[in-house]
ZAMARGU-4260 file (C-alpha; in steps of 0.2 Angstrom, whole numbers, plus 5000, padded with zeros to 4 digits):
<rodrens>
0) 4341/5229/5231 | 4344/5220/5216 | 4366/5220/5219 | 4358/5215/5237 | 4349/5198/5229
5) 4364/5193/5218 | 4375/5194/5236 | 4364/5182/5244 | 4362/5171/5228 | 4383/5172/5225
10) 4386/5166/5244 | 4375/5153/5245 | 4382/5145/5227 | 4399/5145/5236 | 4390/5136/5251
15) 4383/5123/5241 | 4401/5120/5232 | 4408/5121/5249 | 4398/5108/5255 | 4399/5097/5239
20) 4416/5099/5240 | 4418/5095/5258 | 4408/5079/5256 | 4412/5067/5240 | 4402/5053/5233
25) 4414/5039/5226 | 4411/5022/5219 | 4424/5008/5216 | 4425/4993/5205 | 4424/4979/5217
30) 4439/4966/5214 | 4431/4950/5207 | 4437/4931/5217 | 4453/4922/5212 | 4457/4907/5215
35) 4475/4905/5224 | 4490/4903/5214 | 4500/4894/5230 | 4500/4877/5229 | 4498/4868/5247
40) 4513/4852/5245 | 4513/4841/5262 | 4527/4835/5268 | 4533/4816/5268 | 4539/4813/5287
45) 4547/4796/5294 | 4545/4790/5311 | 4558/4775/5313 | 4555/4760/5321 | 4570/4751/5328
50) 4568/4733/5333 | 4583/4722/5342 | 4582/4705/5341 | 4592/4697/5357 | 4606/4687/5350
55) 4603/4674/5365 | 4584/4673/5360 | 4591/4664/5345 | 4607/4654/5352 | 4592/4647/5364
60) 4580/4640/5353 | 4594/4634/5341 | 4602/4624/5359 | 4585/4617/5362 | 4585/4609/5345
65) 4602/4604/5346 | 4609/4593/5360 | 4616/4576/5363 | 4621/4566/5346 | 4620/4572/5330
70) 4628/4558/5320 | 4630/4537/5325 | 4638/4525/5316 | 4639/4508/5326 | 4644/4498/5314
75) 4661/4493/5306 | 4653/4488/5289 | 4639/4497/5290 | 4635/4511/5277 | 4651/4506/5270
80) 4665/4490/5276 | 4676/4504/5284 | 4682/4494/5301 | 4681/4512/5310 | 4665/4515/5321
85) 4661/4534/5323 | 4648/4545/5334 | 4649/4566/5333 | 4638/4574/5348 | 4638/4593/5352
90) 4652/4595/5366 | 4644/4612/5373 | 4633/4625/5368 | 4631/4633/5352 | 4638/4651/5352
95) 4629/4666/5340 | 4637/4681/5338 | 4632/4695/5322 | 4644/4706/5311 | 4634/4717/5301
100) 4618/4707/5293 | 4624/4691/5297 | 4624/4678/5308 | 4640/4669/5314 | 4639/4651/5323
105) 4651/4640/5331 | 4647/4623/5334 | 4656/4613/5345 | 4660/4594/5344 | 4667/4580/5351
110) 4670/4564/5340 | 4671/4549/5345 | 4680/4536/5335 | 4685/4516/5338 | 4693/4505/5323
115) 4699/4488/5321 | 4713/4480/5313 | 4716/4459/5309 | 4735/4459/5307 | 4730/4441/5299
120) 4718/4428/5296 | 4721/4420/5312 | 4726/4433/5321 | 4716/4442/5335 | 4707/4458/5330
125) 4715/4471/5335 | 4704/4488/5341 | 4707/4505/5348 | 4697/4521/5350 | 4701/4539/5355
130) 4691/4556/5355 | 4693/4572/5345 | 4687/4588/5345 | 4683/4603/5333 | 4671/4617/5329
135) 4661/4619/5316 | 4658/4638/5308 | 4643/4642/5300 | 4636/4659/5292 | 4620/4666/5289
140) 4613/4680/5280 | 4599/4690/5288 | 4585/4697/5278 | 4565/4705/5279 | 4555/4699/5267
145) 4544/4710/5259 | 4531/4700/5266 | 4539/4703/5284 | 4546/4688/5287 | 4562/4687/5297
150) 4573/4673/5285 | 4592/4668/5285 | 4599/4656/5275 | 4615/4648/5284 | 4630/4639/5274
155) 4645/4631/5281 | 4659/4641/5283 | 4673/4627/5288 | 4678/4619/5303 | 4695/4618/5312
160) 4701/4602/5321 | 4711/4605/5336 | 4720/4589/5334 | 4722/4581/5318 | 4710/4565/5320
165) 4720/4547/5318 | 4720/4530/5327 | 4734/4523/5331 | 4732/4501/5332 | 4750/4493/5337
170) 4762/4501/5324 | 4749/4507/5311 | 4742/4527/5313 | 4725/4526/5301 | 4721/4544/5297
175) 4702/4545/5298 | 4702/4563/5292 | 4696/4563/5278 | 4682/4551/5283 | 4677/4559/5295
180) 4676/4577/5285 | 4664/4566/5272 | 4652/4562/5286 | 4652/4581/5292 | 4650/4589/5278
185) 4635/4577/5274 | 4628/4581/5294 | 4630/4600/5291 | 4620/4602/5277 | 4604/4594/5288
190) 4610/4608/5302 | 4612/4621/5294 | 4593/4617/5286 | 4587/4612/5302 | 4593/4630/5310
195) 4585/4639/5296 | 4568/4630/5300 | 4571/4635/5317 | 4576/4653/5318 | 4566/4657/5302
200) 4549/4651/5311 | 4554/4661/5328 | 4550/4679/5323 | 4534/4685/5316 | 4538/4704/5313
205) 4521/4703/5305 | 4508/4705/5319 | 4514/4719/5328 | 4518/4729/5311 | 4500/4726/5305
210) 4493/4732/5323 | 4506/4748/5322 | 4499/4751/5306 | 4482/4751/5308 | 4483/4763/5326
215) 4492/4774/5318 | 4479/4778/5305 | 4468/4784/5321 | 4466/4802/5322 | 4473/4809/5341
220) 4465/4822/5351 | 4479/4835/5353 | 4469/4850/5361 | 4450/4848/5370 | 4446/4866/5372
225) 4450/4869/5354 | 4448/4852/5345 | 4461/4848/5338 | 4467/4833/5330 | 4483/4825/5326
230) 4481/4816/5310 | 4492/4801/5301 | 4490/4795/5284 | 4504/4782/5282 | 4511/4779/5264
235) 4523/4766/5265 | 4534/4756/5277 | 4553/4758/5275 | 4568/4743/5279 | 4586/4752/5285
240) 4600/4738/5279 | 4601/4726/5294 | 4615/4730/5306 | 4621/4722/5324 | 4630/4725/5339
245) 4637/4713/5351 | 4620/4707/5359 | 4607/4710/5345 | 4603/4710/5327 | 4596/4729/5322
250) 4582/4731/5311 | 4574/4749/5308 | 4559/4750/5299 | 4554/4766/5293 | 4536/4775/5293
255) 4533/4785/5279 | 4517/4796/5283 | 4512/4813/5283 | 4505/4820/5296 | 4494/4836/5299
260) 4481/4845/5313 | 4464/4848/5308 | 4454/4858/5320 | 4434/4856/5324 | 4427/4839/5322
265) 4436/4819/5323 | 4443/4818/5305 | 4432/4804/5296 | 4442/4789/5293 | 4432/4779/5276
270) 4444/4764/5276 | 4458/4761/5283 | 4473/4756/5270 | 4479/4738/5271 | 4499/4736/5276
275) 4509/4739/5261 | 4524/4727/5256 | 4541/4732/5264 | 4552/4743/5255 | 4570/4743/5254
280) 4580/4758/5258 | 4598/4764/5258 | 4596/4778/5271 | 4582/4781/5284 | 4579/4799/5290
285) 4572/4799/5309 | 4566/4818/5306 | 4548/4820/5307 | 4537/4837/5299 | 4519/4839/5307
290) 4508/4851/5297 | 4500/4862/5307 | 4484/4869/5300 | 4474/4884/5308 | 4459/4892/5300
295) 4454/4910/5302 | 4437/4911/5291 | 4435/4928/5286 | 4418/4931/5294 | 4428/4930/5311
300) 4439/4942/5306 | 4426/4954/5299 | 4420/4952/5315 | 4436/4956/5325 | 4440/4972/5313
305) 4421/4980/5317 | 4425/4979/5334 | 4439/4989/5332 | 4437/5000/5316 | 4419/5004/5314
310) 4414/5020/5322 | 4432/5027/5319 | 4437/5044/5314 | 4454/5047/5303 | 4459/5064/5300
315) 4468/5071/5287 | 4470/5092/5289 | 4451/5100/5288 | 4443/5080/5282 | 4437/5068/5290
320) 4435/5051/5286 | 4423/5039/5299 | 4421/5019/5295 | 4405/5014/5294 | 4405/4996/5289
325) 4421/4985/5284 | 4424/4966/5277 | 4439/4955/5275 | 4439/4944/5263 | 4452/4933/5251
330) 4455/4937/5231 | 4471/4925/5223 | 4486/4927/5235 | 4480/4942/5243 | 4469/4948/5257
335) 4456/4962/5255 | 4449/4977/5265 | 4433/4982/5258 | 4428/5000/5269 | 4412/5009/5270
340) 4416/5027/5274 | 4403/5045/5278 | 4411/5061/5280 | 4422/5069/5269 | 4422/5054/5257
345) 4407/5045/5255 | 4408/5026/5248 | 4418/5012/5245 | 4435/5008/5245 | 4445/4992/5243
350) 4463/4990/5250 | 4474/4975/5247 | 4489/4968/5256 | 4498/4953/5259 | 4494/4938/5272
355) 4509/4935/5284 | 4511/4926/5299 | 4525/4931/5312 | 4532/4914/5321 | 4539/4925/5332
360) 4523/4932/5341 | 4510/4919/5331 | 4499/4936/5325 | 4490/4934/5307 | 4493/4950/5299
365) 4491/4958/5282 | 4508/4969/5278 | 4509/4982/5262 | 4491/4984/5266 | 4486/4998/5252
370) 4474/5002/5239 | 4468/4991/5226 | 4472/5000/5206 | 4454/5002/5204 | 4451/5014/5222
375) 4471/5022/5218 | 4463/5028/5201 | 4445/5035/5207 | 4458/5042/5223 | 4467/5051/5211
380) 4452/5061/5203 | 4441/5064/5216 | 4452/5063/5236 | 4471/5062/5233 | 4471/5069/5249
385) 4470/5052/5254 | 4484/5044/5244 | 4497/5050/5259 | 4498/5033/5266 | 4490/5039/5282
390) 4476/5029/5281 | 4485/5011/5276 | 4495/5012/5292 | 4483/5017/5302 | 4474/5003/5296
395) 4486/4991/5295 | 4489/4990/5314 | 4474/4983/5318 | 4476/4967/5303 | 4482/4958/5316
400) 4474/4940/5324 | 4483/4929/5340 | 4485/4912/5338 | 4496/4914/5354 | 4486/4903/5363
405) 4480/4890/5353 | 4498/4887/5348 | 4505/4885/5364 | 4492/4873/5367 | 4497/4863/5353
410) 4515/4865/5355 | 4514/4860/5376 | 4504/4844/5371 | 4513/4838/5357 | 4529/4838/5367
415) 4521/4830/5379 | 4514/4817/5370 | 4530/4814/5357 | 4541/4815/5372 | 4534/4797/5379
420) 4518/4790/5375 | 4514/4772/5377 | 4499/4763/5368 | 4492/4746/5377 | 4508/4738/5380
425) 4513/4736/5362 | 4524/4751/5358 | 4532/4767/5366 | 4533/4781/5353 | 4549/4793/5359
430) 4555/4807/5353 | 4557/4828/5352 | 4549/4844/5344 | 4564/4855/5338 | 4556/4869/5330
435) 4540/4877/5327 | 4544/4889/5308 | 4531/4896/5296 | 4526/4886/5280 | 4514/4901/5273
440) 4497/4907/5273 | 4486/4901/5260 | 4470/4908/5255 | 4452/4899/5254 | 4436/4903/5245
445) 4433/4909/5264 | 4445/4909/5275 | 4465/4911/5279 | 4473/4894/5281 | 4489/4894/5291
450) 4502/4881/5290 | 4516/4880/5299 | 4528/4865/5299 | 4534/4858/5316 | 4550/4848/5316
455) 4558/4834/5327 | 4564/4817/5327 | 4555/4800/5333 | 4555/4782/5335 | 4543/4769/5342
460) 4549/4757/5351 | 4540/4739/5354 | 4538/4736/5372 | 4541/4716/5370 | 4555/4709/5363
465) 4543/4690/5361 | 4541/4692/5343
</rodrens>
């Protein structure tokens, strides 16, 4: 009887450390928050702004100030005792063509010329008149102030006399060349200040920049269903060096802005900056990088992962392992799977693994997913059983989250909208998308924050050419 008692006593000891063995308690050192080491940089992105000025916008307005004569002198002794009569009117139009950043004018004249000539005291004056013609050439150097104003400064650049100007009276030739130089030399330098007056009060690039300037400042509805917005924050307006082709002088401004999505509610815009001086610039890029920005908080993805993982049986040989409770959540660089497990392992657990987004299919996942050093070392004592990896890829199919369609959304209607888009008659922004790449995934207090940088070229063209 006694040999009988001991039996029962020795089995049910081994039961009990069967079924403490079968079923272990663990706890883990939960990982404490740190603050990402990744530093978000936005990118600088220029949209140019090429404006043509008409060459025949200016050669109009210069030939309605100009017409008929420009220089009369009726009077043989009148400024000076001369005995020559002259009067210089504009034969036809004034003609502008560019090269480079400057402007070229050829004005042509006709000159009119009579002199006299007393062979003697009491002889009959003698008087005789002809016509000449030359052009006058003139230059003028475009700029943009940083102010925007359009300015040229114009200086003679010679003339040419078809015929070399003399008056023949009887036997006598009187060469009035050099006379004639002297009165246009004086007559060009009131010109060429009168085109300056002219042209330089004839294009206010000021107006329509200051208006660009502040729309672009407004945040754009991209996406309705999911709320997202196209944001600019202009830094700084950029001048190309001035170029020309046959039939317009070529000025591209430059805007320098970053640009970047938000999703959720309009972006609140305190101020909006003032117009910045015009800068200077040897070289203008026409590429553009928007910032795509798309959050996944990591209560939605809690939420996403229970769905999936709790209730879930993994089985390793004679153990099993069920999830009970699971939570995502961010620590530095990388993302963290806290588990709560029943069955043959009872606690906690904390994997880690790295946030990575695939361009390719837009799915947030976390790769290398794998235990924390804290679970690994109490793994090692109490359930190395579980240290086969079994249980990190198992797990780490189901890290994943679509942004599928949310991207696509945002890819369709920024093509569509960079592609053409016209804004109340001023301007017409053109342009295209060329590729869609990943910037990274940075991690929040509490969430994932995606970025991915889209890439293309634009302009924005003004619709008017009336400056």
């Amino acid at each position: 009887m006694q040999r009988y008692t001991q039996f029962i006593f020795l089995i049910l000891g081994l039961l009990i450390l069967q079924l403490f063995s079968a079923c272990k308690t663990i706890k883990t050192e939960e990982p404490h928050y740190e603050t990402s080491k990744k530093q978000f940089t936005r990118s600088v992105s220029y949209v140019n702004i090429p404006i043509e000025i008409p060459l025949k916008v200016i050669e109009n307005k210069i030939n309605e100030q100009f017409k008929g004569i420009i220089y009369d002198d009726d009077s043989y002794t009148r400024p000076t005792a001369d005995d020559i009569k002259i009067r210089v009117y504009q034969n036809s139009r004034i003609g502008v063509v560019a090269v480079g950043n400057e402007l070229k004018f050829t004005i042509p004249l006709k000159i009119w010329a009579q002199g006299r000539y007393e062979p003697c005291t009491f002889c009959p004056t003698i008087e005789k008149q002809t016509v000449f013609e030359l052009e006058v050439y003139l230059r003028s150097k475009v700029e943009i102030s940083k102010n925007y104003k359009f300015k040229i400064n114009t200086v003679s650049d010679g003339f040419e006399w078809k015929i070399q100007p003399k008056i023949s009276i009887g036997p006598i030739n009187i060469p009035i060349a050099r006379l004639l130089e002297g009165v246009i030399d004086k007559q060009l330098q009131s010109i060429t200040k009168e085109i300056d007056s002219n042209v330089n009060g004839l294009i206010d690039l000021r107006q329509n920049i200051e208006s660009l300037w502040s729309i672009a400042q407004n945040p754009i509805l991209l996406d309705d269903s999911s709320q997202t917005w196209l944001k600019a924050e202009p830094k700084a307006l950029l001048l190309a060096p001035i170029s020309s082709n046959q039939s317009a002088l070529s000025i591209i401004l430059g805007l320098e802005t970053y640009l970047e999505t938000f999703t959720g509610n309009k972006p609140i815009l305190f101020q909006k900056k003032p117009l910045p001086d015009l800068k200077a610039a040897t070289r203008m890029s026409q590429d553009f990088t928007i910032q795509i920005r798309s959050e996944l908080s990591f209560a939605a993805a809690t939420e996403i992962a229970k769905k999936q993982l709790v209730g879930q049986e993994f089985h390793f040989k004679k153990k099993v392992v069920r999830i009970e409770d699971i939570q995502i959540y961010g620590k530095g660089d990388l993302a963290y799977v806290k588990l709560i497990m029943s069955g043959s392992l009872k606690g906690e657990l904390f994997l880690s693994g790295i946030p990575t987004f695939n361009s390719q299919t837009n799915e947030l996942s976390i790769e290398q997913l794998d235990y924390d050093i804290y679970s690994r070392s109490v793994l090692v004592k109490a359930a190395s059983w579980m240290l086969n990896g079994a249980l990190q890829k198992q797990l780490q199919q189901y890290m994943r989250y679509s942004f599928d369609n949310e991207i696509s959304s945002i890819r369709n209607d920024l093509s569509s909208r960079i592609k053409k888009t016209k804004h109340k008659n001023l301007f017409t922004l053109k342009g295209n998308l060329k590729e869609f790449k990943v910037r990274d995934v940075y991690m929040a207090q509490d969430h994932f924050d995606i970025v991915l940088d889209v890439q293309g070229n634009a302009k924005i063209m003004f619709d008017s050419a009336d400056f």
